[in-house]
N, C-alpha and C positions, 0 to 999 in steps of 0.2 A: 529456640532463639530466633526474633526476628532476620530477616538477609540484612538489614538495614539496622546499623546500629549508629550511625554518624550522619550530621548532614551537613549541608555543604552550606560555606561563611563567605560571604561576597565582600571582596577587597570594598575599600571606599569608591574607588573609581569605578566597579559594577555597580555597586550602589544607584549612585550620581546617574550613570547612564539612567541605571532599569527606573530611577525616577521622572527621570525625564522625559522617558515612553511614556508613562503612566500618566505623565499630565497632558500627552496631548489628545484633543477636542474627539478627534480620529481614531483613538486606540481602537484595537481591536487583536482577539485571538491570531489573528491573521499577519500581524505583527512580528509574530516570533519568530518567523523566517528573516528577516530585514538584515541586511548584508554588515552593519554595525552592531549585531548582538552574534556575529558568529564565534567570537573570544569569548563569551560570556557561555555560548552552548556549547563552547568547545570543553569548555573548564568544568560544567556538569559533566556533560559528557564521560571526562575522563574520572572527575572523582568519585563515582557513581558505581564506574566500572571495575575501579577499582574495590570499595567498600564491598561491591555486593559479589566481588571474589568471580567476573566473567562470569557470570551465571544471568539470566533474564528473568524479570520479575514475577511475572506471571506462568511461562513454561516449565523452567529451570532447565532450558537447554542452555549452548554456552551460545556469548555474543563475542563478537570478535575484539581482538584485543587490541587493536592497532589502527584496523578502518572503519570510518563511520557509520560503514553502508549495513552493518550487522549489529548495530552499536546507538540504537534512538532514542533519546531523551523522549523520557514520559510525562505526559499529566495526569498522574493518578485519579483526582476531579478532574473532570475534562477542561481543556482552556475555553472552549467554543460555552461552557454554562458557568464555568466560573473565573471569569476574567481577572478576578483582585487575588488569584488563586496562582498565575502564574509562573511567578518568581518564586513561589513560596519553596522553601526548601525539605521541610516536611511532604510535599504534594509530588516532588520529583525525584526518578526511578531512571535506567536502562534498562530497555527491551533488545528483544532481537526482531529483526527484519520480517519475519513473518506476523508477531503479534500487533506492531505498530500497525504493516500494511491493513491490517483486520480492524484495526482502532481509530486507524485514520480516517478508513472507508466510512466507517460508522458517523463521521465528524463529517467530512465532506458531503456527506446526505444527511445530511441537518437531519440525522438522528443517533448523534452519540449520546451515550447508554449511564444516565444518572446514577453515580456511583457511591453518593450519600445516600444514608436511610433516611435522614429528615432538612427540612430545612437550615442550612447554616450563613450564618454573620461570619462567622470569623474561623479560621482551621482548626478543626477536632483535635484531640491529644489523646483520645483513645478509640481503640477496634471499633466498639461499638457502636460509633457514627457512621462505619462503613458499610455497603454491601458486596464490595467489594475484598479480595484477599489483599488487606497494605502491608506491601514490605518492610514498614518503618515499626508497625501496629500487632503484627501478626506473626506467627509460628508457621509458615506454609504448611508443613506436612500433619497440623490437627486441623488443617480445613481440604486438605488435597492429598491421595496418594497417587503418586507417580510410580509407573511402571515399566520399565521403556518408553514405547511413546504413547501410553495408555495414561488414562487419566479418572481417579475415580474419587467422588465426590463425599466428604466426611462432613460435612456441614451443612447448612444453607449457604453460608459464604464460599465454602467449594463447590456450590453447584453455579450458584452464580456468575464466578470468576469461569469455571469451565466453559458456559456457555456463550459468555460477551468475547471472551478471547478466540472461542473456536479449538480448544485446547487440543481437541481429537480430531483434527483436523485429519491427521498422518493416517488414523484409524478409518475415519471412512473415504480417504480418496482413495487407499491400497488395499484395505482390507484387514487383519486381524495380523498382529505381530505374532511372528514361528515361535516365536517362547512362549505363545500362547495356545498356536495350535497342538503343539507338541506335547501337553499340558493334561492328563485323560481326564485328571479329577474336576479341573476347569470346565475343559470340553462336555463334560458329561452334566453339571450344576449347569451350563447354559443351554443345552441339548432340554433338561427336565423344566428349565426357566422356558423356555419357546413351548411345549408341549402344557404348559401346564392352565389350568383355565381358573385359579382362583387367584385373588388379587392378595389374598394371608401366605398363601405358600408363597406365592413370586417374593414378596416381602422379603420371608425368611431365606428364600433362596439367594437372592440379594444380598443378604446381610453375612451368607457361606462364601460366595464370591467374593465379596471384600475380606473375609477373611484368609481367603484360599489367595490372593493379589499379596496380600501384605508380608504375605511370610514365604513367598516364591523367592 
């Protein structure tokens, strides 16, 4: 089951405003900070947070439940490429603080990371326009298995999402989680995966790994 099964309905007077945005000469992604749409990101915000049950769209760590500062309204399409995208309620998610800062970054160096597979007019209604993992669109765990703070990829769209998020982030700044190392049959499949010099066996050893993760 998607994390996202609800979206969120904007009163008449969020309406009215976010139209208002929208017609001026000036918009821009840049917009969405502006000190009169803080009631309107408040109110994603919370409903968001709630639907998706404190959990983050992308990691599945928790965001926090109370302050903003762990708690970031997302543009699944980025605002910075698809501007008629960003009131959209389909298109908006909570993250937690570490995956934003990594999203954001990507956006502030005018190179956030095109999350449609093809050209679109108007917002998708299914997975298949994504390359990205959508929590409104998608099953997280047939495109992503989560492992502690391990992260291994079931799809193309799990490899994807792993990589624009940074997902392993935990993984290579510290190193390899004790449930891991503790692990002999793990240890030993990555031990014969490093030693090994054909690109068929790696494969298959791969594919023992992910087996040997899912059922830890």
């Amino acid at each position: 089951m998607p994390l996202i099964n609800n979206t969120i309905c904007f009163s008449g007077d969020d309406n009215a405003l976010i139209e208002d945005k929208l017609r001026l000469a000036t918009f821009s992604h840049l917009d969405w900070s502006a000190n009169e749409l803080m009631p309107i990101r408040s109110k994603i915000r919370n409903f968001y947070r709630d639907e998706q049950r404190g959990v983050c769209a992308y990691c599945k760590d928790d965001v926090s439940l109370r302050s903003a500062s762990n708690a970031h309204v997302e543009h699944i399409a980025p605002k910075s490429l698809y501007l008629s995208f960003m009131f959209e309620p389909k298109n908006l998610c909570v993250i937690c603080a570490d995956c934003n800062e990594i999203k954001r970054n990507q956006e502030v160096m005018n190179e956030a990371v095109d999350t449609f597979s093809n050209n679109v007019k108007s917002y998708p209604r299914s997975s298949g326009a994504f390359k990205i993992v959508h929590p409104l669109f998608d099953n997280y765990d047939e495109h992503i298995l989560k492992k502690g703070r391990v992260y291994i990829d079931r799809s193309t769209k799990g490899a994807f999402t792993i990589g624009v998020c940074k997902l392993n982030r935990y993984f290579h700044e510290f190193g390899v989680d004790d449930e891991f190392v503790n692990d002999e049959e793990l240890v030993g499949q990555m031990n014969e995966y490093i030693g090994s010099q054909s690109t068929l066996q790696k494969a298959g050893i791969l594919n023992r790994l992910r087996d040997i993760l899912f059922n830890l």
